[in-house]
C-alpha positions as CSV (number, residue, x, y, z in Angstrom):
1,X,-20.9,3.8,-17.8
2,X,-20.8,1.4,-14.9
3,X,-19.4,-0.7,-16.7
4,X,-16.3,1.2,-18.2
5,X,-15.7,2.3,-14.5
6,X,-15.4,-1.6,-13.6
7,X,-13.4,-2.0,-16.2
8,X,-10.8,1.2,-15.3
9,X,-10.5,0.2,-11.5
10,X,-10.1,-3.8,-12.4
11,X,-7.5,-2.3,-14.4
12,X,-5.6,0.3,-12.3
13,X,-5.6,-2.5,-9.4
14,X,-4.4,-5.4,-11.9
15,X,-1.8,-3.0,-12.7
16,X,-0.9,-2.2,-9.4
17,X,-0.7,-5.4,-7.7
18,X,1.8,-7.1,-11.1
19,X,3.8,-4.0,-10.2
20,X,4.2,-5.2,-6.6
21,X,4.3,-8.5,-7.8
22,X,7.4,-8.0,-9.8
23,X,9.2,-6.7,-6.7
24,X,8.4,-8.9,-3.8
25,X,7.9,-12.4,-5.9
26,X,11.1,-13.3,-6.0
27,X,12.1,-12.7,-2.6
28,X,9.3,-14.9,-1.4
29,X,10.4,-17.6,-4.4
30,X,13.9,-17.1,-3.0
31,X,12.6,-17.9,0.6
32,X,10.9,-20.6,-0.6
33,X,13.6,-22.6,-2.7
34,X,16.5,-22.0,-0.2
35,X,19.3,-24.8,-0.6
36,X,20.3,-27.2,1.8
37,X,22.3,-26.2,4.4
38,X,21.8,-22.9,3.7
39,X,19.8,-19.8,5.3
40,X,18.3,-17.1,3.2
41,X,19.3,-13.5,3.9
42,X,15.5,-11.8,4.0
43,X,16.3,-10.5,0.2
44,X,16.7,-11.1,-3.1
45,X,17.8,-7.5,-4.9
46,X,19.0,-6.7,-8.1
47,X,20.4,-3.9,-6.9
48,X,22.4,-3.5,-4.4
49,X,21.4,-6.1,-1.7
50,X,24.5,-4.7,0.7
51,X,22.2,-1.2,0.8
52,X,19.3,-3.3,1.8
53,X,21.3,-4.7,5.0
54,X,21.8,-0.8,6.0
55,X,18.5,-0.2,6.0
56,X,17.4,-3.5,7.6
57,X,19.8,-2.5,10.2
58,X,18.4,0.2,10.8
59,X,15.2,-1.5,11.9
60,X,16.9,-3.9,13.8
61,X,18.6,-0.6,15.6
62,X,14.5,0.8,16.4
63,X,13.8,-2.1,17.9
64,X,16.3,-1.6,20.5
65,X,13.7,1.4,21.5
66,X,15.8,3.9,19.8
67,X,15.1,6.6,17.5
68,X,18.0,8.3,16.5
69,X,20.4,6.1,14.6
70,X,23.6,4.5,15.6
71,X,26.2,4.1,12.5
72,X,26.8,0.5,12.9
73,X,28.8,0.0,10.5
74,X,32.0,1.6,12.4
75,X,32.7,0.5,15.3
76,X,34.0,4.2,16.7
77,X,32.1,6.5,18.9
78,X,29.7,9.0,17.0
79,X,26.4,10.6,18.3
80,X,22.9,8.9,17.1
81,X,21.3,11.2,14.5
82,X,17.9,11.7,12.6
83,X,18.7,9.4,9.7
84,X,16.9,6.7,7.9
85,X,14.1,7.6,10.3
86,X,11.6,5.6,8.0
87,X,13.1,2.6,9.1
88,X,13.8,3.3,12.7
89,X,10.2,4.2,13.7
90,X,9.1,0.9,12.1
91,X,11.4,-0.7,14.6
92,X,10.1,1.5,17.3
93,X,6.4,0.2,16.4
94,X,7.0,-3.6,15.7
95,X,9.5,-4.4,17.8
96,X,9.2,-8.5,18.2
97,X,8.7,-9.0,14.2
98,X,11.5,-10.2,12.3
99,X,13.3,-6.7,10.6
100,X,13.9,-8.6,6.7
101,X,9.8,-8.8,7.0
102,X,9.6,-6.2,8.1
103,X,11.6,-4.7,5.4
104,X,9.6,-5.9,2.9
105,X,6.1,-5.4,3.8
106,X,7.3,-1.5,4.2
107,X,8.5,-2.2,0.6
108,X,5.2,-3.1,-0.2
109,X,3.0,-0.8,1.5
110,X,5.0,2.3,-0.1
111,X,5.0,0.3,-3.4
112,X,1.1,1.0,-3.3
113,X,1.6,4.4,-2.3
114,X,3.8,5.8,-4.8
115,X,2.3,4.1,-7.7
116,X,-1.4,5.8,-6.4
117,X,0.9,9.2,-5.9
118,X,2.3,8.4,-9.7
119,X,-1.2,8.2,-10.7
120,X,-2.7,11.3,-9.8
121,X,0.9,13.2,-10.7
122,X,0.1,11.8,-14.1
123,X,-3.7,12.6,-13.9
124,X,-3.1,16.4,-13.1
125,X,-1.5,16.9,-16.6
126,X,-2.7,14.3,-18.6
127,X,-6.7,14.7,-17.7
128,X,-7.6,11.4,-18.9
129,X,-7.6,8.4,-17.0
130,X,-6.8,6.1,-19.4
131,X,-3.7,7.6,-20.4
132,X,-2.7,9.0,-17.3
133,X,-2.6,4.7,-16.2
134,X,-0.2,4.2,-19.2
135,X,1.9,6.8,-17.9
136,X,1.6,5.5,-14.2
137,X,2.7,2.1,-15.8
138,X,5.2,3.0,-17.8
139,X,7.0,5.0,-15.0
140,X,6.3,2.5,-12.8
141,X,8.1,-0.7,-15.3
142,X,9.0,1.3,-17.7
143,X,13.1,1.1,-18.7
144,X,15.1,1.3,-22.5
145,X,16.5,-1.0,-24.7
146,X,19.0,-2.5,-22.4
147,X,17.1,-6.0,-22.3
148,X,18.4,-6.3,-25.7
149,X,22.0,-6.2,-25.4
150,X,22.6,-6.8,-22.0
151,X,25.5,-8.1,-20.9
152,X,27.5,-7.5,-23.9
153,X,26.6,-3.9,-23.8
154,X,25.9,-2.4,-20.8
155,X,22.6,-0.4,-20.3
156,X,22.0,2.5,-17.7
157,X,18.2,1.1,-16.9
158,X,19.7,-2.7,-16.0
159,X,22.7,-1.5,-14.1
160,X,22.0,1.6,-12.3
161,X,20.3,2.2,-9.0
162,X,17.4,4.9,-9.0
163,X,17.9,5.2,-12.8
164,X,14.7,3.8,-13.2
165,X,11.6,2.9,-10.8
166,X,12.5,-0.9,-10.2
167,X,14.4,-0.1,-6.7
168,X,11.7,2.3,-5.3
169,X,9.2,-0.5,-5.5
170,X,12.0,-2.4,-3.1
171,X,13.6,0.8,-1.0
172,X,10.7,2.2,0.8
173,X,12.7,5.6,1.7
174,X,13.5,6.1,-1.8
175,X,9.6,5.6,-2.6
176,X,8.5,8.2,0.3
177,X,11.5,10.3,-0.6
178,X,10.7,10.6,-4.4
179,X,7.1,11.4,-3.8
180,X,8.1,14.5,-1.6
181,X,10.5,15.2,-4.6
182,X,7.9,15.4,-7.2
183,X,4.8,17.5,-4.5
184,X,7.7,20.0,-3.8
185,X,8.0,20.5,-7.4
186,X,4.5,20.3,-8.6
187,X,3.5,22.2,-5.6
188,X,5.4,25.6,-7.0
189,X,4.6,25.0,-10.6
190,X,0.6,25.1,-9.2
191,X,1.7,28.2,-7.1
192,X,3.0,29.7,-10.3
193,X,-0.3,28.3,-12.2
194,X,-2.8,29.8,-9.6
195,X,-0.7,32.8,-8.1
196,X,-2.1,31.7,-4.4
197,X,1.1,31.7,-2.2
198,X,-0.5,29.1,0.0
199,X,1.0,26.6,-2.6
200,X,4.6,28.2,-2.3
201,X,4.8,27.9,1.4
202,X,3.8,24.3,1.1
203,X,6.0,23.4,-1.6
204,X,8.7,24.3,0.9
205,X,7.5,22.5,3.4
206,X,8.0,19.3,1.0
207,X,11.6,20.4,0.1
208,X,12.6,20.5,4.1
209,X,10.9,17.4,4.4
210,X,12.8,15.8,1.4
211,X,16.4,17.3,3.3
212,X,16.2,13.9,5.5
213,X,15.6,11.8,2.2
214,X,17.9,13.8,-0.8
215,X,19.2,17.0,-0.1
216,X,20.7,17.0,-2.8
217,X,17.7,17.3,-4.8
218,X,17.6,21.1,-4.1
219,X,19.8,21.7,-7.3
220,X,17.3,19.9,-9.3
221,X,14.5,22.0,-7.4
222,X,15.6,25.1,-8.0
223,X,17.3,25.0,-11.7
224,X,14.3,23.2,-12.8
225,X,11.7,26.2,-11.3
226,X,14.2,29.0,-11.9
227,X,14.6,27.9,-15.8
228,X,10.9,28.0,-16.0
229,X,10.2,30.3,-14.8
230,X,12.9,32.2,-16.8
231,X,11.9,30.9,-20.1
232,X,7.8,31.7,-19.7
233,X,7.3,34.4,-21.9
234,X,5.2,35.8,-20.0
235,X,6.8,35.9,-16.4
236,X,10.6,35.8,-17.3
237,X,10.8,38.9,-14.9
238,X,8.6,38.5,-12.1
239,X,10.6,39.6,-9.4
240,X,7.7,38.1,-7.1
241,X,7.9,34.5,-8.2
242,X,11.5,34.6,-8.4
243,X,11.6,35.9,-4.7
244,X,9.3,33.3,-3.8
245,X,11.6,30.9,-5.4
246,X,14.9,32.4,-3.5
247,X,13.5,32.3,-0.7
248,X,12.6,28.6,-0.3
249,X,15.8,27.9,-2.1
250,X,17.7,29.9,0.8
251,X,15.8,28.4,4.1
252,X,16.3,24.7,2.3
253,X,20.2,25.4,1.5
254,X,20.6,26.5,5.3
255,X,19.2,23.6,6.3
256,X,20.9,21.3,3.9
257,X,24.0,23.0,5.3
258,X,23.4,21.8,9.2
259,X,22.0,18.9,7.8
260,X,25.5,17.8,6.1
261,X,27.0,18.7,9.5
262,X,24.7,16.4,11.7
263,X,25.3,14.0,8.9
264,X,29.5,14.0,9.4
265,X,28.6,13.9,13.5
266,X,26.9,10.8,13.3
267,X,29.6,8.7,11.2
268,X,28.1,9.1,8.0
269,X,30.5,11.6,6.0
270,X,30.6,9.1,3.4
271,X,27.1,9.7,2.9
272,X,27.5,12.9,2.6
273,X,30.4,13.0,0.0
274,X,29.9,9.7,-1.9
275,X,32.0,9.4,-4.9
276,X,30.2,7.4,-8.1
277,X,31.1,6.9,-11.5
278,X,28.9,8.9,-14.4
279,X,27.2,6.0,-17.2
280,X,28.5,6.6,-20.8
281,X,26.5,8.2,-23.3
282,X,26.0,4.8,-25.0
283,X,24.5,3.8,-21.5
284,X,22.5,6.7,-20.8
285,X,21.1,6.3,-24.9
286,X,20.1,2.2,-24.6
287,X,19.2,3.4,-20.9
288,X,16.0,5.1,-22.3
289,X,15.3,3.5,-25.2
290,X,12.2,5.4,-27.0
291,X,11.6,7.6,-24.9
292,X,14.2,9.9,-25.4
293,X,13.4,10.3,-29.3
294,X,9.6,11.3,-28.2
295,X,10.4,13.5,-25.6
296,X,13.1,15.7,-28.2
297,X,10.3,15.7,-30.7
298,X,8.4,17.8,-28.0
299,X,11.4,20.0,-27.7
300,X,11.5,21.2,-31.6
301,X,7.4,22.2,-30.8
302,X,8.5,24.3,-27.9
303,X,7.0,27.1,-29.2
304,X,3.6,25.8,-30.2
305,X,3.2,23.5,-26.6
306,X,1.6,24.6,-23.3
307,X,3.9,25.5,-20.4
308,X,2.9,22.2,-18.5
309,X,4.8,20.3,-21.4
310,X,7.3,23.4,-21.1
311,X,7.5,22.5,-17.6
312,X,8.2,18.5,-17.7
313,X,10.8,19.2,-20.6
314,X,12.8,20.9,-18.8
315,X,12.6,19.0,-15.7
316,X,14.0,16.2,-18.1
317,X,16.8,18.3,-19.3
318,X,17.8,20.0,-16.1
319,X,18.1,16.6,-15.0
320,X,20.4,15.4,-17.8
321,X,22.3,18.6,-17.4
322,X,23.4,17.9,-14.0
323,X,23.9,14.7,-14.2
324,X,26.9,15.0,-16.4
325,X,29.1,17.4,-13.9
326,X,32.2,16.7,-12.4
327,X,31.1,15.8,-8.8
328,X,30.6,11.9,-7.2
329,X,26.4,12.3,-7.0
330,X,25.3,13.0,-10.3
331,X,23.9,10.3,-11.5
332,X,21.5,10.6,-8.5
333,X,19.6,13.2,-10.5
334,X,18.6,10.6,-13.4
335,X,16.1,9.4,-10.0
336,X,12.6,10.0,-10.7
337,X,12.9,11.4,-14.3
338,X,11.3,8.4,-16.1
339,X,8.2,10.2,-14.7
340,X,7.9,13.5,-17.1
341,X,9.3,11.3,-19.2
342,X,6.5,8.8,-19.6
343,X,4.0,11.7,-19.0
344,X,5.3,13.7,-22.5
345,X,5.4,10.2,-23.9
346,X,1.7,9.9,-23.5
347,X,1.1,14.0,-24.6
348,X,2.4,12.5,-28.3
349,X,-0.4,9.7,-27.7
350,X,-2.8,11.9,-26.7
351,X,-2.4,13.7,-30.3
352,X,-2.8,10.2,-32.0
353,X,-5.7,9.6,-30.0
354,X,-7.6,12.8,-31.5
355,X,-6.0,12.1,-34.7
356,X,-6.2,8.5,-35.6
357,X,-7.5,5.9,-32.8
358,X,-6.1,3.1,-34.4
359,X,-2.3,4.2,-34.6
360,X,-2.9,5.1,-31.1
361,X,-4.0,1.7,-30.2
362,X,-0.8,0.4,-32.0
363,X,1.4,2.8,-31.0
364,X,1.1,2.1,-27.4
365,X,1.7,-2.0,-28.1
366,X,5.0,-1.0,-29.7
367,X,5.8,1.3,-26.4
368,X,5.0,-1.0,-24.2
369,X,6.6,-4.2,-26.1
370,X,9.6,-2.3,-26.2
371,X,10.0,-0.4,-22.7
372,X,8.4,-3.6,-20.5
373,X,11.1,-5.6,-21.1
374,X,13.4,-4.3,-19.0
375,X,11.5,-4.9,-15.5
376,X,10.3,-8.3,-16.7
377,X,14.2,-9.1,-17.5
378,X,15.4,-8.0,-13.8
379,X,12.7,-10.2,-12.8
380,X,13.6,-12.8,-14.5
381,X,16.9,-12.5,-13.4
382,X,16.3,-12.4,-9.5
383,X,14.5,-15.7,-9.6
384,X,17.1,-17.1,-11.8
385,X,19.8,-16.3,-8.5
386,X,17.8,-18.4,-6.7
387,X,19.5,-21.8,-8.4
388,X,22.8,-20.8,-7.4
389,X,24.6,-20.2,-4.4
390,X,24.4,-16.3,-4.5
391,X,26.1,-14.8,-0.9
392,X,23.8,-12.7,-1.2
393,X,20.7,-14.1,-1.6
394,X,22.0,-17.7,0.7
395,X,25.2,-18.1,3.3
396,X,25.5,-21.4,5.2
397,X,23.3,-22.2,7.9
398,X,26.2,-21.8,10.2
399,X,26.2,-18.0,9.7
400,X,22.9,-18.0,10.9
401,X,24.2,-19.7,13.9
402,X,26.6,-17.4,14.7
403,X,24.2,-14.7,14.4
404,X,22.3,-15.6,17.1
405,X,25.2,-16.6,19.3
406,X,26.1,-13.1,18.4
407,X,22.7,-12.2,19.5
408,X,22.6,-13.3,22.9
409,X,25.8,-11.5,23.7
410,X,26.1,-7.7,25.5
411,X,29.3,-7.3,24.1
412,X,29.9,-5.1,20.8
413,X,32.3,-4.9,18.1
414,X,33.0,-7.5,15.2
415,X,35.8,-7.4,12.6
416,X,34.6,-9.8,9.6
417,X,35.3,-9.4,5.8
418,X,33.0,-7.1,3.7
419,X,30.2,-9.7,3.4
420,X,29.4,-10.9,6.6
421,X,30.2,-7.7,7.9
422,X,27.9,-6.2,6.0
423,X,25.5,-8.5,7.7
424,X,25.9,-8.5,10.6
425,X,24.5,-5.0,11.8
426,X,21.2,-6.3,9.7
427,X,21.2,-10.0,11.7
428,X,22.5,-9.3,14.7
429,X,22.6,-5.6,15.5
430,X,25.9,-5.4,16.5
431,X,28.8,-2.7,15.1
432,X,30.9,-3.7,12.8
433,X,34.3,-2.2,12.0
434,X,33.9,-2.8,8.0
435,X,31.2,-3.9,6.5
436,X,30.2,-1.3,3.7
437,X,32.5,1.0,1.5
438,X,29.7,4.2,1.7
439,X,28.5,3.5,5.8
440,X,31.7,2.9,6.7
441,X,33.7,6.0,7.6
442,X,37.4,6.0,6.2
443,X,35.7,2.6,4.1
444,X,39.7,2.8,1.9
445,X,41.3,2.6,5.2
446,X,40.0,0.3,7.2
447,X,39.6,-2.1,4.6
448,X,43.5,-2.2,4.1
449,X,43.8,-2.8,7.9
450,X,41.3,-5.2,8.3
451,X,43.2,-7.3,5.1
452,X,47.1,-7.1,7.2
453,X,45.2,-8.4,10.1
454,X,44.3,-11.4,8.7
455,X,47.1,-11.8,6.7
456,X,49.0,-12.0,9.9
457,X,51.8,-9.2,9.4
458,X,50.5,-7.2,12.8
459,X,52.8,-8.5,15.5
460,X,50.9,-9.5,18.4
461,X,51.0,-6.2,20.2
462,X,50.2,-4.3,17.0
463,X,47.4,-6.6,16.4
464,X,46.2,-6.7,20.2
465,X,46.5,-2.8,20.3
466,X,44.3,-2.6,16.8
467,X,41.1,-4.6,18.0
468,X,41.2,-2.7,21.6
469,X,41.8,0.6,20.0
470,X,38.7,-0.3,17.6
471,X,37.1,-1.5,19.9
472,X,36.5,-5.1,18.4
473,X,35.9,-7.7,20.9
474,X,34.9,-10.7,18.3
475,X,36.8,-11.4,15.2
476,X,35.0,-13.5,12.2
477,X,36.9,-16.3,10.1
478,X,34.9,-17.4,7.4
479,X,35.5,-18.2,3.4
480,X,36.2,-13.9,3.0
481,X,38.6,-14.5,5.8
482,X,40.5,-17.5,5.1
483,X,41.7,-16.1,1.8
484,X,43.2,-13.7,3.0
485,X,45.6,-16.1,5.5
486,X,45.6,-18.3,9.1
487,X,45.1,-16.2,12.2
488,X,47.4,-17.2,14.5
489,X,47.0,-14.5,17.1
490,X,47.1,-16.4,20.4
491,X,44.4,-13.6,22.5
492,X,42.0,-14.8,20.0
493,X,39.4,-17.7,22.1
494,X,37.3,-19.5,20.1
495,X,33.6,-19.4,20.7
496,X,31.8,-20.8,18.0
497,X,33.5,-23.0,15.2
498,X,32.1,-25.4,12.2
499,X,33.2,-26.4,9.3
500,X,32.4,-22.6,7.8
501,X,32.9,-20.3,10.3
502,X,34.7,-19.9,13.1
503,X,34.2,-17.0,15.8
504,X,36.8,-15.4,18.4
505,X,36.7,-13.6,21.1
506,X,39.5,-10.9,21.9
507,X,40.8,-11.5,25.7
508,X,43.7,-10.5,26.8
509,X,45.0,-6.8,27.4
């Protein structure tokens, strides 16, 4: 007995520390094989790296002593708001450590937490340790075929943010936000299991919690609860549950409603209304591989299965469901769903394992040979980066410099192309007029601006009246830059140049 419980914890942590593994190796391998003349950035993503400078910047804005969040990546005057606040009391508590560390030992520590929350998510249905561990590590590497065709065909669980786990081992908001996600859910279905309202009341406390992370998770919330409890044969008209249900839904919308608001009053209305394209079916299909075969084999025993299965499948479909409408955040509602996912896959195991160990046993191999792949691959990838001179991963050593020139500086208010500017508010904490295309209020706009500055076709009053309007005191010339043509603006004083970059200063009035 001793023995097998050795065995199950050496296992659960083995399994938990290659999970972290996976997704802070390569950043330290990218660290430690940065080229000549180069600085590294503090990551190494798959996905998404100019998302991780947002959030790093947000750091670097708590360390300033400041709570409430500044939107510095405009450099117009909004109000500081409750967002991000993850990162910003991490500032607040470690204010001399450097914010990419930071970062990443956040990364880390709510790595460990969501794969223990996966755990016990898993354990409550499953009831078996062993089992409910495979599901924990499937959801937590689990992905589809895509490692197979990728990149002649393109595959949802390589390509897309959130669609599997891999970036909430690396986004620790998305890791905290996803486990409030799945208590506010589980939290009602337990209400509905035990009838003690106690369990209502605190599923809603999750759901206004999650507000600051996903409010737009609330659709999910209550379509996946409603349709359950609609299709229970034996509560489809309980006008109490369904109150119950209402009434959380209502408090949370109101909220969600202000929230929005706040949202647009702090600079971050593009946020709020993000616009992304939907994957393809063909996408979605390599996206999750064999578990999407499993989990409709549960759906034609729907009337022979217990309403926890009832429960995950049409959290699963719900899902899919929404994320096929017409609107830019869709795809957001794939997040999180490789969870009942990999907890239906392992309800089919569990009927080999009564029937017939041995196909079990070999079953499970041919699930995890073919849903592994995936995480390994992204690995594999993000160390390869490393060799090559990735901007984001490496930018010359002069950048660096001119972050910390930058640095030591009161003034505020760069204009740089996309890249460095999405930088900058991570390295240096200063506002940026462009510098991402979701953080960036009117991101179309100011883009096209920022291009005829540098192209020079802003006569010198134009051009003089655009950086003081914007309220731009330093202008960055760099590779981005120089494609775009040879400033010439004579109020532009040069105050640190090399052979990469070259930095202005606006004087003049």
């Amino acid at each position: 007995m001793q023995f097998k419980k050795y065995l199950f914890f050496t296992t659960f942590f083995g399994s938990l520390l290659f999970t972290v593994f996976l997704a802070q190796c390569p950043n330290y391998y990218a660290w430690q094989n940065k080229p000549a003349n180069y600085f590294y950035s503090g990551q190494a993503s798959w996905f998404d790296p100019w998302d991780v400078n947002v959030y790093v910047a947000a750091i670097k804005w708590g360390q300033t002593g400041q709570l409430l969040l500044k939107n510095l990546y405009t450099t117009q005057t909004y109000s500081n708001i409750l967002f991000y606040p993850v990162y910003t009391v991490v500032g607040l508590a470690f204010a001399s450590v450097n914010p990419f560390l930071l970062f990443q030992v956040l990364s880390a520590v709510c790595g460990v937490l969501l794969f223990v929350g996966i755990y016990l998510f898993a354990w409550i249905f499953i009831k078996d340790r062993w089992l409910a561990l495979l599901a924990t590590v499937l959801t937590a590497l689990g992905g589809g075929l895509g490692w197979l065709f990728f990149p002649n065909i393109p595959s949802a669980d390589l390509l897309i943010t959130s669609f599997t786990f891999q970036s909430a081992w690396q986004r620790p908001h998305e890791a905290i936000g996803m486990m409030w996600y799945f208590c506010s859910l589980y939290l009602f279905y337990y209400y509905f299991s035990t009838k003690k309202i106690i369990y209502s009341f605190l599923s809603l406390a999750c759901l206004l919690v999650l507000v600051v992370f996903y409010p737009y998770y609330l659709a999910t919330y209550g379509l996946i609860l409603g349709s359950f409890l609609y299709l229970h044969k034996d509560t489809a008209k309980n006008i109490y549950d369904f109150s119950l249900l209402g009434l959380n839904i209502i408090l949370t919308l109101f909220i969600t409603v202000f929230y929005f608001d706040y949202l647009v009053s702090g600079g971050f209305a593009g946020v709020a209304g993000q616009t992304l394209s939907r994957p393809p079916l063909v996408s979605l299909f390599l996206g999750y591989g064999l578990f999407m075969p499993i989990v409709i084999y549960q759906l034609t025993r729907w009337k022979t299965i217990l309403p926890d299965r009832r429960f995950l499948l049409i959290w699963v479909f719900v899902s899919l469901s929404l994320s096929f409408l017409p609107i830019g955040i869709t795809r957001f509602y794939l997040r999180g769903l490789f969870l009942p996912l990999s907890i239906l896959v392992v309800f089919a195991l569990k009927e080999l394992k009564i029937n017939s160990p041995v196909k079990l046993s070999l079953a499970i191999v041919v699930i995890l040979f073919l849903s592994l792949p995936s995480s390994l691959y992204i690995f594999y990838r993000r160390v390869k980066e490393t060799r090559t001179i990735n901007p984001w991963y490496y930018q010359p050593r002069a950048a660096d410099e001119m972050f910390d020139y930058l640095q030591m500086t009161n003034k505020d208010g760069v204009l740089a192309g996309y890249t460095l500017g999405n930088y900058l508010p991570a390295h240096t904490g200063k506002s940026v007029y462009f510098g991402h295309l979701i953080q960036t209020p009117q991101a179309t706009e100011k883009l096209y601006n920022l291009e005829i500055f540098y192209q020079g076709k802003l006569q010198k009053k134009e051009a003089l009246q655009f950086l003081r309007y914007n309220k731009i005191n330093f202008v960055v010339y760099g590779h981005e830059e120089k494609q775009w043509g040879k400033l010439k603006y004579p109020f532009l004083h040069q105050v640190f140049s090399s052979k990469e970059i070259v930095l202005y200063e606006v004087v003049g009035k």
